[in-house]
C-alpha positions in Angstrom: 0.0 0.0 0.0 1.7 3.7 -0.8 1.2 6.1 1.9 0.8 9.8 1.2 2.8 12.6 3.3 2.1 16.4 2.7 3.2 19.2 5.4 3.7 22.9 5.0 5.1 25.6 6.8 6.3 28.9 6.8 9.7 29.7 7.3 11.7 32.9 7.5 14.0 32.6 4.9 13.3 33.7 1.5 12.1 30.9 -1.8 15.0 31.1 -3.6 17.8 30.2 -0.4 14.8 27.0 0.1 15.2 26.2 -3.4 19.3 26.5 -2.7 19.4 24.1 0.4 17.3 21.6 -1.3 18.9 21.5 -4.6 22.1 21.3 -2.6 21.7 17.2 -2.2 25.2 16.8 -1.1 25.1 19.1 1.7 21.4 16.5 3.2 23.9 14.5 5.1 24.6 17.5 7.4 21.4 18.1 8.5 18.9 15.6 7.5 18.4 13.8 11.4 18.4 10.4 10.0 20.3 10.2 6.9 24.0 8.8 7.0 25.1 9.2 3.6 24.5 10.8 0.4 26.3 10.4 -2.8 26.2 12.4 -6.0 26.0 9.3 -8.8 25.0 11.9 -12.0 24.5 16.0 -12.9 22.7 18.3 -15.3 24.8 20.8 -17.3 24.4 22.9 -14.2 26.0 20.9 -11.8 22.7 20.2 -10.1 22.2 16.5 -9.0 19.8 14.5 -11.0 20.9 11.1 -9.3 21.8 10.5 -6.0 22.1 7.5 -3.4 20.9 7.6 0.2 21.7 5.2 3.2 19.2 5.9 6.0 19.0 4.5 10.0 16.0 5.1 11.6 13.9 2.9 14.4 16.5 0.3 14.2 16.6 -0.2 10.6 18.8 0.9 7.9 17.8 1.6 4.3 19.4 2.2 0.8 18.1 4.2 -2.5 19.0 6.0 -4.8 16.6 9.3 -6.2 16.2 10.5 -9.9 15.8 14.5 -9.3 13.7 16.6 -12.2 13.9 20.6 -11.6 12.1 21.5 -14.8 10.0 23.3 -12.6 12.5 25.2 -10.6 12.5 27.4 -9.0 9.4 27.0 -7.5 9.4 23.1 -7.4 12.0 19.9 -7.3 10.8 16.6 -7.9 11.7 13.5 -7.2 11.5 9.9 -8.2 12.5 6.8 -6.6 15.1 4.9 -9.2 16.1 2.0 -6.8 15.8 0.8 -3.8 16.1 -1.8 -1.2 13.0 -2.2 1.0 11.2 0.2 -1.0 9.2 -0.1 -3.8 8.3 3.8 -4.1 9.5 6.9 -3.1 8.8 10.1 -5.1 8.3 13.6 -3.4 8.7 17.2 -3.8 9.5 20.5 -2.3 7.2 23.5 -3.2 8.1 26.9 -2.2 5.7 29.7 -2.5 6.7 33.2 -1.2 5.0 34.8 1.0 3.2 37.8 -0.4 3.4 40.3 3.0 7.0 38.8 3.6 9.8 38.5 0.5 11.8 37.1 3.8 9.0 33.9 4.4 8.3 31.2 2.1 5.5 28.7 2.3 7.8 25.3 1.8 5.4 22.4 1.1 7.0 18.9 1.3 4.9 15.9 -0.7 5.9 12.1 -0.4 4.3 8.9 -1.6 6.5 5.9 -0.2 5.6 1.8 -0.2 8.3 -0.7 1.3 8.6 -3.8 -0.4 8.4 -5.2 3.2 5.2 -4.9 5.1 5.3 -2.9 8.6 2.6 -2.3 11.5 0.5 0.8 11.3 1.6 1.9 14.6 5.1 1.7 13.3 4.4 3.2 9.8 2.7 6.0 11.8 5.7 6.8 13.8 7.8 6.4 10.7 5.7 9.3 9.2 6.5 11.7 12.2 10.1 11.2 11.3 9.8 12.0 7.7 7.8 14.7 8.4 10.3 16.1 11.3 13.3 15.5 8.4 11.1 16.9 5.8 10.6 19.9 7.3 12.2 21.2 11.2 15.3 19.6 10.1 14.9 21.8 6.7 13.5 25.3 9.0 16.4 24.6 11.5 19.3 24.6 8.3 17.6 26.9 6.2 16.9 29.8 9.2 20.5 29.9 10.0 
């Protein structure tokens, strides 16, 4: 079954440093709670990544994938797309940011996932699971990108 995450939140920092912090995928490592590793595996002609791998520890359990990135949106949206993984089946997202029109200093940041684990898990513990992405997805972002 895919399970659907979407949180927003205004944070006081303007859209285009958001856009910055997320298109920086090397720099996750560093403030992404759970996330161990990150490597770069491809680029665009802009240096951005458009393939990365990910090793993840959380509740006990570690996790590798790697993400196919698409910013043919930016700078307003980046996408992503699960290319491989192994417990999960599925595991595409994005980051929207909207400026805020009172504020050029505030952005609305809106954080979408759809994930499925090719291994089947307890709601309680999918639940809990989906507090963590959510505190990744976005404190972890406010707390880096407020700095």
């Amino acid at each position: 079954m895919i399970d659907k995450l979407k949180v927003s939140r205004v944070v006081n920092a303007d859209a285009s440093k958001c856009h910055a912090l997320v298109a920086d995928v090397e720099s996750y490592a560093s403030w992404v709670s759970d996330l161990r590793e990150v490597s770069v595996d491809a680029r665009d002609e802009e240096g951005r990544a458009t393939e990365a791998t990910f090793r993840v520890v959380a509740m006990g359990r570690s996790a590798t994938y790697s993400l196919l990135y698409d910013y043919s949106d930016s700078p307003k949206l980046i996408r992503w797309e699960l290319a491989s993984g192994d417990i999960i089946k599925r595991l595409d997202g994005s980051y929207t940011f909207d400026g805020v029109v009172d504020d050029s200093n505030q952005t609305e940041v809106t954080y979408e996932l759809a994930i499925e684990l090719a291994i089947p898990l307890p709601g309680f513990v999918k639940r809990r699971a989906e507090g963590r992405i959510g505190h990744a997805a976005l404190d972890d972002f406010q707390s880096e990108v407020e700095k």
